[in-house]
C-alpha positions in Angstrom: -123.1 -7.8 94.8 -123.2 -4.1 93.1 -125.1 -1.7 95.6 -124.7 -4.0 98.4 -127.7 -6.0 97.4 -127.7 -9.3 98.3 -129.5 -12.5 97.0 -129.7 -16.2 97.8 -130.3 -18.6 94.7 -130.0 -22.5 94.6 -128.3 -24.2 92.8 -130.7 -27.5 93.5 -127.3 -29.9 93.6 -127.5 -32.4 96.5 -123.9 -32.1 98.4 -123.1 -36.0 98.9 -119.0 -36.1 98.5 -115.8 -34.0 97.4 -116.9 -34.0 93.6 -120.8 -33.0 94.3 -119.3 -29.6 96.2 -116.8 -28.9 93.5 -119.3 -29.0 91.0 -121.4 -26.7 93.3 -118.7 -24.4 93.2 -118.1 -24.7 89.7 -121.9 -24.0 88.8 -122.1 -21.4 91.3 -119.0 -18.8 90.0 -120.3 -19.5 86.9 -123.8 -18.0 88.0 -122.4 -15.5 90.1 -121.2 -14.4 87.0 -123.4 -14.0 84.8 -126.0 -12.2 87.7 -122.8 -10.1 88.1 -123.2 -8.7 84.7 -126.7 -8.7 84.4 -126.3 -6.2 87.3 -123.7 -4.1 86.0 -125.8 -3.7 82.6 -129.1 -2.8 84.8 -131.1 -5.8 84.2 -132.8 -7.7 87.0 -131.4 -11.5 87.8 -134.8 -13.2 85.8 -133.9 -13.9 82.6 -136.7 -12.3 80.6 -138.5 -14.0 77.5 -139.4 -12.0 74.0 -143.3 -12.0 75.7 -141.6 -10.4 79.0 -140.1 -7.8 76.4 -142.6 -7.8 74.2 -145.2 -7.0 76.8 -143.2 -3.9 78.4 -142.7 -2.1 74.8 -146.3 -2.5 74.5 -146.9 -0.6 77.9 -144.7 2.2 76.8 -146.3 2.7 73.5 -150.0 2.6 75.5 -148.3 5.3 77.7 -147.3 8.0 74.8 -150.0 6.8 72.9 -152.7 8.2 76.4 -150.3 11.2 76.3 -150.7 12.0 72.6 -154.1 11.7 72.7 -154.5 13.9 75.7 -152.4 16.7 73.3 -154.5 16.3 70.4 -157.6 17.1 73.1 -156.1 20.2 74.4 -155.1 21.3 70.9 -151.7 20.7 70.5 -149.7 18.3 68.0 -148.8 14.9 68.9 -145.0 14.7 70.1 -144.3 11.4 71.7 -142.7 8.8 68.9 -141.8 5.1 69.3 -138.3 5.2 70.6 -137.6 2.5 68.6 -138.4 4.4 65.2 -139.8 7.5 63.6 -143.5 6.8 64.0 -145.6 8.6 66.4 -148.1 6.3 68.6 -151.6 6.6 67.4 -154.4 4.3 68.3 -154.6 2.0 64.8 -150.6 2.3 65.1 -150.9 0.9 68.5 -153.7 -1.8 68.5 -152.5 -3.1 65.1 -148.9 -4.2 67.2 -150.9 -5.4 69.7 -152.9 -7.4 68.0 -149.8 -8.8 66.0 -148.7 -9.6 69.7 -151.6 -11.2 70.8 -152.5 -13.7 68.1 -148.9 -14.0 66.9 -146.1 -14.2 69.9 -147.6 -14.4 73.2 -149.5 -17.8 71.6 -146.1 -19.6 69.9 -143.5 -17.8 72.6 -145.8 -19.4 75.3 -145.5 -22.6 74.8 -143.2 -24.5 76.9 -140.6 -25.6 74.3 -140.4 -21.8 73.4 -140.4 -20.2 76.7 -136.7 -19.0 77.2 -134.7 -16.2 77.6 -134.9 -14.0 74.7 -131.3 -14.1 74.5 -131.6 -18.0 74.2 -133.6 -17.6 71.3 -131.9 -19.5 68.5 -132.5 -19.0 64.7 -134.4 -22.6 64.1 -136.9 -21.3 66.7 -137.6 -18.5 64.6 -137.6 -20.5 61.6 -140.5 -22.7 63.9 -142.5 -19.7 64.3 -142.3 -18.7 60.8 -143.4 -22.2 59.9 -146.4 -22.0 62.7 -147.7 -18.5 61.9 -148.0 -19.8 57.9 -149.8 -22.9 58.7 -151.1 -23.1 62.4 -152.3 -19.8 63.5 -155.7 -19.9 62.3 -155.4 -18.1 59.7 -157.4 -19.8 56.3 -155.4 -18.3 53.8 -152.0 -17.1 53.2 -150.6 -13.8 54.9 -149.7 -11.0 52.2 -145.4 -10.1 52.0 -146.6 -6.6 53.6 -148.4 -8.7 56.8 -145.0 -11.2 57.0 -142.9 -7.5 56.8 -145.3 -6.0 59.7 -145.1 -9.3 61.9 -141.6 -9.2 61.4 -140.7 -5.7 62.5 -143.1 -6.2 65.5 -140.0 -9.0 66.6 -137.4 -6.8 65.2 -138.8 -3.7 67.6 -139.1 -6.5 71.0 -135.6 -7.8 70.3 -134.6 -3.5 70.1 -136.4 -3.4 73.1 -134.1 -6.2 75.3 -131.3 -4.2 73.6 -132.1 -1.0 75.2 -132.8 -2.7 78.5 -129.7 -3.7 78.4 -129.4 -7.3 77.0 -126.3 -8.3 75.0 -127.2 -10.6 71.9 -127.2 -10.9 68.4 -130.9 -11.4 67.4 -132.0 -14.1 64.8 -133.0 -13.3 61.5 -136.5 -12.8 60.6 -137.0 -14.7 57.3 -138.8 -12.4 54.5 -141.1 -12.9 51.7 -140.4 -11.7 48.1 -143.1 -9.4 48.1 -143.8 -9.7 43.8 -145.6 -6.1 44.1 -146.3 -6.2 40.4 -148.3 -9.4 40.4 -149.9 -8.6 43.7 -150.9 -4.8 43.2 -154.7 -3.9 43.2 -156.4 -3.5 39.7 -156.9 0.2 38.5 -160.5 1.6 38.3 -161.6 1.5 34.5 -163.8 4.0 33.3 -167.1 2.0 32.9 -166.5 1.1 36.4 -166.2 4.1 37.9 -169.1 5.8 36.0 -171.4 3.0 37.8 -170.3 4.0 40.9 -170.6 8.0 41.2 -174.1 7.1 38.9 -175.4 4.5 42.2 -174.2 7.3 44.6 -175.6 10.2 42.7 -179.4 7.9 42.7 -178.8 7.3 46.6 -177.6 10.8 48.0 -180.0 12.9 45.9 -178.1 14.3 43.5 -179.7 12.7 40.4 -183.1 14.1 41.5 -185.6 15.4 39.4 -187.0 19.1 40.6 -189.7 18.3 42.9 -188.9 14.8 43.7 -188.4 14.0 47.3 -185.8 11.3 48.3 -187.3 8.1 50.3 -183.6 7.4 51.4 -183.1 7.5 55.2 -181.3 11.2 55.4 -178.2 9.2 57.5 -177.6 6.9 54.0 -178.0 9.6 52.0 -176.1 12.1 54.0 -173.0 9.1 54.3 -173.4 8.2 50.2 -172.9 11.9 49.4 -170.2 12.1 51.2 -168.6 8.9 50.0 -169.3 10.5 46.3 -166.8 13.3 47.7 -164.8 10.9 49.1 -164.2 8.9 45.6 -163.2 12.6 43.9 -160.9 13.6 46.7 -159.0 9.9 46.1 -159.3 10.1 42.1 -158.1 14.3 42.4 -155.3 13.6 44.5 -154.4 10.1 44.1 -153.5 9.5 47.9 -153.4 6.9 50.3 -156.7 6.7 52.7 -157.5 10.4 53.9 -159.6 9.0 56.8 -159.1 6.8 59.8 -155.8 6.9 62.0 -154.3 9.2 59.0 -157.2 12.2 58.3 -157.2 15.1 55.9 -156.8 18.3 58.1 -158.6 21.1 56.3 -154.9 22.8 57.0 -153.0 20.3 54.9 -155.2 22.1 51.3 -153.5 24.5 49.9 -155.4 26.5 47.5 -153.7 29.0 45.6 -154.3 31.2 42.0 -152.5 31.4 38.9 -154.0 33.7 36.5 -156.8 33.4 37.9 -157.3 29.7 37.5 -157.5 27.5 41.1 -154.3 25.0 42.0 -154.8 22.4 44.8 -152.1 20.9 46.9 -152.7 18.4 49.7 -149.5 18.0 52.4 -149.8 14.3 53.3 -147.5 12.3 55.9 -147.7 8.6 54.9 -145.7 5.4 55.8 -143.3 7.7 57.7 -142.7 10.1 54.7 -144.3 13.6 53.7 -145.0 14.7 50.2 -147.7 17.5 48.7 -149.8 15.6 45.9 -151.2 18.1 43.6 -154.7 17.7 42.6 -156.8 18.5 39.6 -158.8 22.0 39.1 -162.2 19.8 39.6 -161.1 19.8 43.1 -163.0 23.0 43.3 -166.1 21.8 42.9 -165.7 18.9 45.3 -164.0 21.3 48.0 -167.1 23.6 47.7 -169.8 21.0 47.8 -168.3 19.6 51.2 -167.9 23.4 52.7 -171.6 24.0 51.5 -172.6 20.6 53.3 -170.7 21.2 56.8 -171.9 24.9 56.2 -175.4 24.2 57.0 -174.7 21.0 59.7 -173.3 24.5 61.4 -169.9 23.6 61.1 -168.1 26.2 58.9 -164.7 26.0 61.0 -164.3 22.4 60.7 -160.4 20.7 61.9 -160.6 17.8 59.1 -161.9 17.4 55.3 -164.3 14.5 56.6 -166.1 15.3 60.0 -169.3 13.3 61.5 -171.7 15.9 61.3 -173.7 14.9 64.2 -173.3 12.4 67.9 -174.2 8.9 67.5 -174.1 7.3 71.0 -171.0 5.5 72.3 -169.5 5.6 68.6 -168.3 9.0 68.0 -169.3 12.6 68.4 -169.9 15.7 66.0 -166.6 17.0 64.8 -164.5 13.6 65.1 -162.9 12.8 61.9 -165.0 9.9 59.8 -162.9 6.5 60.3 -164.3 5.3 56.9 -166.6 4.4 54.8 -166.7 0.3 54.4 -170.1 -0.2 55.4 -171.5 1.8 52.4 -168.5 1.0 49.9 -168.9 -3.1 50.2 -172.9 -2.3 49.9 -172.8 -0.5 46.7 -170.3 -2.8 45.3 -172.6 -5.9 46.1 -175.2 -4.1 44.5 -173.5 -3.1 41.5 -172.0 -6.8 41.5 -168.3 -5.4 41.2 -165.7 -8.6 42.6 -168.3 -10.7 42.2 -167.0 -13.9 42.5 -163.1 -13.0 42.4 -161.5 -14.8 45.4 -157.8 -13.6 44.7 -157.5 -10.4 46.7 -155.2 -8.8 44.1 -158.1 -8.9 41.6 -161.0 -7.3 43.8 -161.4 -3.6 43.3 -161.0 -1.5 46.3 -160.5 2.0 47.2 -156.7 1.9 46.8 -157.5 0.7 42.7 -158.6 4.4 42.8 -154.9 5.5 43.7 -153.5 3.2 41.1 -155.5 4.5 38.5 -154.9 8.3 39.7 -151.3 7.4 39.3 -151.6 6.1 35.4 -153.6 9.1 34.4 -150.7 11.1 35.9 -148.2 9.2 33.8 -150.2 8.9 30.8 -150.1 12.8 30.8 -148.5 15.0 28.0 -145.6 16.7 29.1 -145.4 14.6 32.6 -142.2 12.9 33.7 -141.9 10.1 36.2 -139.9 11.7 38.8 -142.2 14.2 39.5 -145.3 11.8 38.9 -143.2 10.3 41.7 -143.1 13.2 44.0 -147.1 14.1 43.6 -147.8 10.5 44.8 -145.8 10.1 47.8 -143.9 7.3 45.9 -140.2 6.0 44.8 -138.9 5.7 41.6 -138.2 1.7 41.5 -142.0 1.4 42.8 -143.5 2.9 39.9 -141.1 1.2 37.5 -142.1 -2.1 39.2 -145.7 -1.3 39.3 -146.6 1.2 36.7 -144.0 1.2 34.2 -146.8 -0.7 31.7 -148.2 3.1 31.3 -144.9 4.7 30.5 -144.5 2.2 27.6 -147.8 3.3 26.3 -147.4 6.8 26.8 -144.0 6.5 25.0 -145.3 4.1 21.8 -144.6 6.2 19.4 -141.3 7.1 20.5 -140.3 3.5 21.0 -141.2 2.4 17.7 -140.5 5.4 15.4 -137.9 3.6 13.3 -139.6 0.5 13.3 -140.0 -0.4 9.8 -143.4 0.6 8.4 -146.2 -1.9 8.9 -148.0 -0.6 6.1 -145.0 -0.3 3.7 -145.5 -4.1 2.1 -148.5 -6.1 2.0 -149.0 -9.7 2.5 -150.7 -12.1 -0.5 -152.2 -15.2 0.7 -152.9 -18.9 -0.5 -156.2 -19.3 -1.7 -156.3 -23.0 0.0 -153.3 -22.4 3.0 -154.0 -19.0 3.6 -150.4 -18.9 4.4 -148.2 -16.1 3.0 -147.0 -16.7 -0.6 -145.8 -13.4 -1.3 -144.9 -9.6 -0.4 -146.0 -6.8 -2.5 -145.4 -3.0 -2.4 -148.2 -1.9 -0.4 -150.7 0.6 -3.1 -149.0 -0.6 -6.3 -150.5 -1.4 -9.5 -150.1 -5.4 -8.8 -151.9 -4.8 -5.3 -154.9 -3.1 -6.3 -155.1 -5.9 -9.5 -154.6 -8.5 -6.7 -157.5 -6.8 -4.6 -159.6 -6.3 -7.5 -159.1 -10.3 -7.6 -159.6 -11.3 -4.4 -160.2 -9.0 -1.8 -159.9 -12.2 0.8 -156.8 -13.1 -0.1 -154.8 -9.5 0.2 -154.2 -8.5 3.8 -154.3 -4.4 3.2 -157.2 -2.3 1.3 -155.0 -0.9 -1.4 -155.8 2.9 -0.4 -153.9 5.8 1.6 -155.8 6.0 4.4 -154.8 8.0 7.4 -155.5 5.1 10.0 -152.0 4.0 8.0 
């Protein structure tokens, strides 16, 4: 064997005659083999499975994810990215593969049936699992197309994986779901909507007071609904994807610059493995200066991110740790304000990311505004805003579309007195249609005047 090592393996065939030791033989070269090449290519003799595989990628993302994390402590920037990809390992990047891995593979890959060389793998076994994780996972209702594209490229990273260890296959493939974004994208915040909200926040974080009036709120509810009020004009200014959590606003990423002495904001944003700078609107300043002012007196002038816990609170996080989120006190005021109330469908229920979609229609609805750079100011493609938000081009462009579309006020439609069904078409504002009117008002569709509404 290659570097002198030696092995003993066997074969488990009883010798009994001529044919039994040929067949020993036989069996033998063939394994000799294929340990020969496992060797050559690095591997050890085991055959590993897709949770043997799965299960070492894993470690090595915990690894650079310790080591990136022990960078961001000493104030450096994080350098250590899957080697599989583009993405850098974070903690939610991490645990969410993990927990893909947990409930997903290691429970279908285990069972005996399954539990093979990942290079045995075959395509109906994969088909199995797509069939088990749909009906027999636990789940109670149907996983989005995103969650089937995330499971998927968990396998497609393992499989990777065996490849750079060394294994020679062609992986299955991963069936996908048509992900129908249009039907299944998150309703846009209307106006009547969103003036309940900032009005609940503004009653609970004391900015609706009255001179003189005290606040009974608990200063913690009030301190986290005013900053949820900031967080809501941050995500309707700028239009971006979260700001908080694995993916924070650093105060470095705000750009604030003058132009004749008016403000421009620009936030520098690095989402779903892409950066882009979303501009945001001018009221930006007033949001920007209320959060300073707030930090400014918690003693924290020279804060690292936008949204910083003000204060230690136990086990859970310390002063100057970037806020994860606000869920707590979003699903509270939306409970109170009865908001989703009793929509099931998840693409009906408002959530914070309706505040991105409607950020992105205002931008489009915009004089002067064209969707390629709409486009760029969202972090976004061209084909996903012509899947998704193409409804507000058509309206921003109606008059355009239809400008030599025959007049709709140009004739006017007589009715049966008994039918009501047209019986004729006059010239709209002629001598027979006001005589008509002057009839029967009910049985002329038009008021016979030159209005401007016309």
């Amino acid at each position: 064997m290659p570097a002198r090592k030696q092995l003993e393996e066997s074969l488990k065939i009883e010798h009994k005659d001529e044919q039994t030791r040929q067949l020993a033989i036989t069996e033998g070269t063939a394994r000799l083999e294929v340990l020969g090449a496992r060797y050559d290519a690095g591997l050890d003799r085991k055959e590993k499975t897709i949770i043997d595989y799965g299960e070492a990628y894993l470690l090595d993302g915990y690894k650079a994810l310790l080591a990136n994390e022990k960078l961001i402590k000493s104030g450096y920037e994080p350098t250590h990215r899957n080697k599989l990809a583009t993405a850098l390992w974070k903690r939610h990047y991490y645990t969410t593969q993990e927990g893909y891995f947990r409930y997903l593979v290691k429970p279908f890959f285990g069972l005996k049936k399954y539990d093979k060389p990942i290079t045995r793998l075959t395509q109906k076994d994969i088909y199995d699992w797509d069939e088990w994780r749909k009906t027999e996972s636990g789940r109670d209702k149907p996983y989005a197309p995103s969650s089937i594209q995330k499971h998927n490229t968990l396998l497609r990273m393992i499989f990777k994986w065996a490849q750079l260890e060394g294994e020679r296959f062609v992986p299955p493939v991963l069936p996908e779901e048509p992900k129908e974004l249009a039907a299944r994208r998150r309703p846009e915040v209307d106006d009547d909507t969103f003036n309940k909200m900032y009005a609940y926040l503004r009653k609970h974080n004391g900015m609706s007071r009255k001179k003189g009036e005290i606040s009974n709120t608990d200063y913690r509810i009030r301190n986290t609904y005013y900053l949820l009020y900031c967080y809501l004009e941050v995500l309707e200014n700028f239009g971006i994807r979260g700001g908080l959590g694995s993916n924070p606003i650093r105060m470095k990423d705000i750009e604030r610059i003058e132009v004749d002495g008016k403000p421009q904001f620009f936030m520098h944003r690095n989402e779903k493995g892409h950066s882009y700078t979303a501009a945001g609107y001018r009221y930006f300043d007033k949001t920007f200066t209320r959060l300073n002012k707030f930090y400014s007196a918690k003693g924290m002038k020279n804060r690292e991110y936008l949204f910083e816990h003000y204060e230690d609170y136990g086990q859970n996080y310390s002063k100057g740790d970037p806020i994860r989120g606000f869920r707590k006190s979003w699903n509270h005021m939306m409970k109170a304000l009865e908001i989703n109330e009793g929509i099931e469908e998840s693409n009906k229920r408002i959530t914070l990311y309706s505040i991105r979609h409607r950020a992105i229609g205002r931008a489009i609805m915009q004089p002067n505004t064209n969707i390629i750079d709409v486009c760029k100011s969202f972090g976004t493609s061209t084909v996903m805003a012509e899947r998704i938000y193409l409804h507000y081009s058509i309206k921003k462009n109606y008059e355009k579309l239809v400008e030599t579309d025959i007049s709709r006020y140009e004739t006017c439609d007589i009715y049966h007195p008994h039918t009501e069904m047209v019986v004729n078409q006059i010239k709209a504002d002629s001598k027979e249609h006001f005589k008509l009117w002057e009839e029967n008002p009910k049985l002329v569709e038009i008021t016979p005047r030159k209005v401007s509404e016309r």
